[in-house]
Every structure is written in structure tokens, then in C-alpha cells.
C-alpha positions in Angstrom: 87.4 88.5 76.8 90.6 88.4 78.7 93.9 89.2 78.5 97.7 88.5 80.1 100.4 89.9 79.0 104.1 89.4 79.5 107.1 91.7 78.6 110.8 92.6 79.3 110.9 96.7 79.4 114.0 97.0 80.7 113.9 99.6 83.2 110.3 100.6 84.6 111.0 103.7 85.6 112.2 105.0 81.7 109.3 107.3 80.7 109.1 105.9 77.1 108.5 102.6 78.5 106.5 103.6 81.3 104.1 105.3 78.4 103.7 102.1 76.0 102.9 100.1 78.9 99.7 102.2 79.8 99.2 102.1 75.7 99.3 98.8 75.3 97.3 97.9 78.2 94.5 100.1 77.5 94.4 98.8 74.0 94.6 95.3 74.4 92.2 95.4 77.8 95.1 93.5 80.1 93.8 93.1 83.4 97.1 91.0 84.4 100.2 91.7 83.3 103.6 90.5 84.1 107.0 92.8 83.8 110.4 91.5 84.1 113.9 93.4 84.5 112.2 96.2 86.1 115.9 97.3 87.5 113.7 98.6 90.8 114.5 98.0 94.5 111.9 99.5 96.2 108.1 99.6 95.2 105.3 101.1 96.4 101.6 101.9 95.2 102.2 105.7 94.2 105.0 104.2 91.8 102.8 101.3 90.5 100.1 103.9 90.3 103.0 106.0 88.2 103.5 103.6 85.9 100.4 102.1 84.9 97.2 104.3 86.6 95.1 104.0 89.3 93.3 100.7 90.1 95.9 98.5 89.9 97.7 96.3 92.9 100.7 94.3 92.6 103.8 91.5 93.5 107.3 92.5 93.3 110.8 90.5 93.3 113.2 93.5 94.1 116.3 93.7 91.4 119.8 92.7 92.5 121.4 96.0 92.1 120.8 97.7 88.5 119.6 94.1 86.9 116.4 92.1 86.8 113.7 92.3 89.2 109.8 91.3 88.8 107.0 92.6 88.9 103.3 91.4 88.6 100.2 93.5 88.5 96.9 93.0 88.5 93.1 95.1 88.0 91.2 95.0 91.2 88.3 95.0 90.4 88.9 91.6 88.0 90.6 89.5 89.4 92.9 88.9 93.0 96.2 87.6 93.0 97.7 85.6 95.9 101.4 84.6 96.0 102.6 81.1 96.0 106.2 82.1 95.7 109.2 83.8 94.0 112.8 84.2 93.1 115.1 86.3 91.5 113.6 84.3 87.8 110.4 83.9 88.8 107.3 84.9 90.5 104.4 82.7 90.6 100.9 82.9 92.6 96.6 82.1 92.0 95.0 84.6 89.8 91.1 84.3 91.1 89.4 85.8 88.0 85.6 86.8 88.5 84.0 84.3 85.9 86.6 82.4 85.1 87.8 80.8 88.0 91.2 80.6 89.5 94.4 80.3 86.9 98.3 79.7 88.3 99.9 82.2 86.4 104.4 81.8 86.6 106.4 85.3 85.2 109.3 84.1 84.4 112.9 86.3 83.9 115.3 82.7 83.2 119.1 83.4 84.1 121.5 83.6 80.9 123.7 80.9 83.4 122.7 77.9 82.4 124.0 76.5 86.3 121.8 79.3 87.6 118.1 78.6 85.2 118.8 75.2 86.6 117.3 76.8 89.8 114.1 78.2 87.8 113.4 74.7 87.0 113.8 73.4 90.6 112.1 76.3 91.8 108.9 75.7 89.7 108.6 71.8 90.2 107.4 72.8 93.5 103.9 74.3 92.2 103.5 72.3 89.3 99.7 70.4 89.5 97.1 69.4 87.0 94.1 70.8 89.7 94.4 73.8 87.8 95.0 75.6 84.6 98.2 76.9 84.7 100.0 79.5 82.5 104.0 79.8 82.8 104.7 83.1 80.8 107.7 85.0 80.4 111.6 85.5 78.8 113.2 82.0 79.5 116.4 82.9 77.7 116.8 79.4 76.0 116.5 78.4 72.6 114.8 75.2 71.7 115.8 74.8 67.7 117.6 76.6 65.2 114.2 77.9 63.8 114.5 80.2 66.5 117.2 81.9 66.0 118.4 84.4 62.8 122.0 85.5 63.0 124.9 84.9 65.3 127.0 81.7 65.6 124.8 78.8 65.0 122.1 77.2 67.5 123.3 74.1 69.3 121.3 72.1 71.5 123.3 72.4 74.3 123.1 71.4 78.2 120.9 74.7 78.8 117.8 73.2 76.0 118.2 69.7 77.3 117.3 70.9 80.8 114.1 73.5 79.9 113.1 70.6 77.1 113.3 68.3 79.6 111.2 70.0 82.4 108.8 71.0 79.6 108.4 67.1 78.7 108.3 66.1 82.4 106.1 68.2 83.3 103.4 67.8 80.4 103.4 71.2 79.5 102.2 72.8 76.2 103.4 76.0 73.9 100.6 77.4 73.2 100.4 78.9 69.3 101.1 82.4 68.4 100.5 85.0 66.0 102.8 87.9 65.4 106.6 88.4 65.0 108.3 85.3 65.1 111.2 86.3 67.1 110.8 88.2 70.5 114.2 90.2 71.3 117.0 91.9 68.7 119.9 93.2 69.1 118.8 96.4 67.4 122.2 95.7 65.0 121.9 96.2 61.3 123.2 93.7 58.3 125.3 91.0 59.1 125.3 91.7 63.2 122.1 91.6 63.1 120.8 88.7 65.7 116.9 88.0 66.4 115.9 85.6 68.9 112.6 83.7 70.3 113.6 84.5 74.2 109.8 84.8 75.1 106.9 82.2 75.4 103.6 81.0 77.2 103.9 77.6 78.2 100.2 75.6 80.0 99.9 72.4 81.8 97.1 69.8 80.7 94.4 70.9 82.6 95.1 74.9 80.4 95.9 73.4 77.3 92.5 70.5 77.3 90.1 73.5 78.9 87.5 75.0 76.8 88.7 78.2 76.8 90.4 78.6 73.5 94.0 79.7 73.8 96.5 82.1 71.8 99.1 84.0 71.8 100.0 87.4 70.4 103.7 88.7 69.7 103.4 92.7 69.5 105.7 94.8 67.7 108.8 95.9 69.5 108.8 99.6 70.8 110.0 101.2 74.2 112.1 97.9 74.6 114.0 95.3 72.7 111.5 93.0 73.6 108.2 92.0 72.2 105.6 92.0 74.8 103.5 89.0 74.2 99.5 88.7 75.3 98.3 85.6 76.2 94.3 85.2 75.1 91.9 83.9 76.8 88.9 84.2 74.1 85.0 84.4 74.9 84.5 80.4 77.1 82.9 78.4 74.9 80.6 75.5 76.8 80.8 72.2 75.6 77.2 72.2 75.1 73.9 74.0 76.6 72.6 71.1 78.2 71.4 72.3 81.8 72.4 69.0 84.4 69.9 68.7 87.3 69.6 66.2 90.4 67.7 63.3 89.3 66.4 61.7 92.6 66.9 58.4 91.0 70.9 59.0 91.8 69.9 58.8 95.5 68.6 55.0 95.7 71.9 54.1 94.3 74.5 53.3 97.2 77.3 54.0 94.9 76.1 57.6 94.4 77.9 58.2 98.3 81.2 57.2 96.8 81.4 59.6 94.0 79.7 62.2 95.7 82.1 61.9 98.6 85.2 62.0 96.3 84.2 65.1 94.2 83.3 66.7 97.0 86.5 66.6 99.2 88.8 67.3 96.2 90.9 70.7 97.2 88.9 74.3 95.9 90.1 77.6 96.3 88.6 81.4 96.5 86.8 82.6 99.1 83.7 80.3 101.1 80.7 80.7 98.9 82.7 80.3 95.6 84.3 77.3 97.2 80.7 76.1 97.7 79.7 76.9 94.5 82.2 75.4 92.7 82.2 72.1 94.9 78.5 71.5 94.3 79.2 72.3 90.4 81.5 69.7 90.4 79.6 67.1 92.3 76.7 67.5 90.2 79.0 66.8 87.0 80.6 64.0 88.5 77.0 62.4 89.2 76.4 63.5 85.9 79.0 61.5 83.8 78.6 58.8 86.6 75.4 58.0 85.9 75.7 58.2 82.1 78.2 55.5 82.3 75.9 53.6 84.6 72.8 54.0 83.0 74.0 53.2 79.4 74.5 49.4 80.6 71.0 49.5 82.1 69.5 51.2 78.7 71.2 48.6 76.8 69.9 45.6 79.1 66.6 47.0 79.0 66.3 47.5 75.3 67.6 43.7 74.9 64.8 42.8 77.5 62.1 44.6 75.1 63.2 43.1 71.6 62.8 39.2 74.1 59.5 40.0 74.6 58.3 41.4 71.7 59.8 37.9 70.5 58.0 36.4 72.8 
């Protein structure tokens, strides 16, 4: 099983949060987890190492004086995390996951300007693709309904959910469901100032949300923070079937066998060279696979009507 998680702790270096992040990743088995408003300008391994153990390596977007900042860390000896890019709301790079192939993981920290999480969504159009699952985790700070929302002046649907409904819409991306708290932050007020908020979410392109991994999404309680962290499950992979494919040497005497082999095979893979190759001939094979199912049938079907002629006959 595997696990990402997501939270806003508010200050790494408080000892209380510092504490319930070790809990909850030794609980929950995170190999990947994703912190935002770490309120830290400088980084290195002995304060990772600090905060969450030994065994860990990391990504970090400094903080602009004493607010936000990001920072991503990963197990070593799971998975390997290569930056693609990052700003002050996000930070966003390949997670290559031994057995489970490579995943585009986004931790987000959205501005509360709605001008400036204008830039989040610019910023993230750049590395949006369907070649791979992708999972864009994280506090957007932006409500999509009144549903969720509790307290405060009313929800309006405003300039700033027009713009993240929009990019969501755009750019075929799912919410995935979730189990837990429905809201994510509070203000920690009691009675009538009381305000509870969805700020966090997991959001996955087509190629995530279509995979056969089965996806959810756990909201855990609030402590150390006023934020829920949320996990982000990827449950035990679940084949489509058990069928084993082999090369049927038939597939060779067709000439359009080179076109399909020559498309699957120059599609872009990444990870190091004998995963690449691995996963390119994986791929070919399927494609002559399907190919060939689709080509075949017609035959089967031409051959069957030539058998009932003669049996006629």
C-alpha cells in the first residue's frame, strides 16, 4: 500500500508539530509527504532529519520572511523525486515509485490574493499532461460551494472560484472522494465565531483518475495545527485481469505491425535506462495486444461466416 499526504503545520520548527508529523507518518506508512507554511528560510538534511528521522531527502521553496514556504519530502529507499519546478504556491516534480511507476505529484500553498493564485494557475498549466498520472495536493485557499463552508458571512462564487473552477474544468481534472472531517481548517473560535472551511483537497488528471489503482482520500483529525492533514491512498493495484500477453509471431507477417510498434515505442518514458526499457517494451507488447484484438476479430468473424457457407454447401 501507499501513501501521500498533505498538510499545513504552520511553523515546522514548533516541537508539537514537529512530533505529530513523525506520528502520523509512522502510523499511516507515508513515504511522501508534502508540508506547506513551513515559515523556514534555510534547510538542510540535519533539520529535515530533525523533524521527521533519518532516511528521508527533500525539496524546499524557502518562506518570504515569517510566512509560507514548502516543503516536500520523500523515503529513499521508495521512491526518488525529481523537480519540475516551483514557486512561492507551489512545488511540483516526478515521484518515481519502485512498483508503481512514476506519478507528478503538485503541493500546493494557493495565495489568499485572488490576483496573486491567479499565478498558481498559470504556473501549473505549464506541467499539466495526460502521459502520466498526476496528483495536485494541497491548501488552495478557495471555496467551490457553500457546502463548504460553516460560519462567517455567506459563500459567494466570486472571481477567485470562477478562476480555480475554471482551470479545474480546463484541465480535466478530478476530486478525488474522501473520508473524514468534512471541513479541513477552523478558526479554533467557539459559538457563533466559529468558521470551518474545506481549504484542502487532492485533485488528478484523467490518466490518475481512469488508472486501476483505486483512489481515496483521508481527512485526519486536527492536532498540532489548524489544519487537517489529508492522505491521499493509493490502495493495493488491482490488474485488470491475469491474463499473461505474449508475442505471437503471427503479428510479424503483418506490415502494419511496424506502425504500431514504431508509435508505442517512441512515445516519451521516464526513470532511469533499464526501467525505460522495461516499460517501453511493456507498452509495445500491449499496444500489439489490443491491435491485434481489433484486427483479428474482423478476421474471426469473416472466417466463422466462411464456415457456416460451407457447411451450407
Amino acid at each position: 500500500m501507499s501513501f501521500i499526504g498533505f498538510w499545513n503545520y504552520i511553523g515546522a520548527r514548533k516541537s508539537k508539530a514537529s512530533l505529530y508529523a513523525r506520528e502520523f507518518i509512522r502510523e499511516n506508512g507515508l513515504f511522501f509527504l508534502g508540508l506547506v507554511e513551513t515559515k523556514i528560510n534555510v534547510l538542510d538534511k540535519k533539520v529535515v532529519s530533525t523533524l521527521v528521522g533519518e532516511g528521508w531527502d527533500y525539496f524546499h521553496v524557502p518562506s518570504e520572511g515569517l510566512s509560507v514556504g514548502i516543503l516536500v519530502i520523500w523515503k529513499q529507499d521508495m521512491a526518488k523525486f525529481s523537480m519540475l519546478g516551483a514557486s512561492s504556491q507551489f512545488l511540483i516534480g516526478d515521484l518515481n515509485v519502485i512498483n508503481k511507476g512514476t506519478w507528478i505529484i503538485a503541493t500546493i500553498y494557493g495565495s489568499k490574493d485572488i490576483d496573486r493564485r491567479r499565478s498558481l494557475w498559470e504556473g501549473l498549466e505549464h506541467f499539466m499532461t495526460d502521459d502520466f498520472p498526476m496528483i495536485i495536493g494541497g491548501e488552495f485557499n478557495c471555496l467551490l460551494s457553500k457546502e463548504e463552508k460553516e460560519g462567517g458571512r455567506n459563500f459567494v462564487f466570486g472571481l477567485g472560484p470562477r478562476e480555480m473552477k475554471s482551470f479545474i474544468t480546463c484541465n480535466n481534472l478530478h476530486e478525488v472522494a474522501c473520508v473524514g472531517p468534512k471541513y479541513t481548517w477552523c478558526n479554533n473560535k467557539r459559538g457563533v465565531d466559529r468558521i470551518l472551511e474545506k481549504l484542502e483537497r487532492c485533485l488528478v488528471n484523467a490518466t490518475a483518475f481512469n488508472s486501476s489503482h483505486r483512489l481515496l482520500v483521508k481527512h485526519l483529525t486536527r492536532l498540532a495545527s489548524d489544519h487537517c492533514p489529508i492522505l491521499f491512498k493509493l490502495l493495493n493495484f488491482i490488474p485488470p485481469n491475469k491474463k499473461v500477453l505474449k508475442f505471437e509471431e503471427v503479428w510479424s507477417s503483418i506490415p502494419a505491425s511496424i506502425v504500431v510498434v514504431y508509435k508505442s515505442w517512441n512515445k516519451n518514458t521516464k526513470g532511469d535506462p533499464s526501467q525505460a526499457l522495461n516499460d517501453k517494451l511493456k507498452r509495445t507488447l500491449r499496444d500489439l495486444h489490443f491491435w491485434s484484438k481489433a484486427k483479428f476479430k474482423a478476421m474471426n468473424l469473416h472466417k466463422e461466416e466462411l464456415k457456416s457457407k460451407v457447411l451450407r454447401l
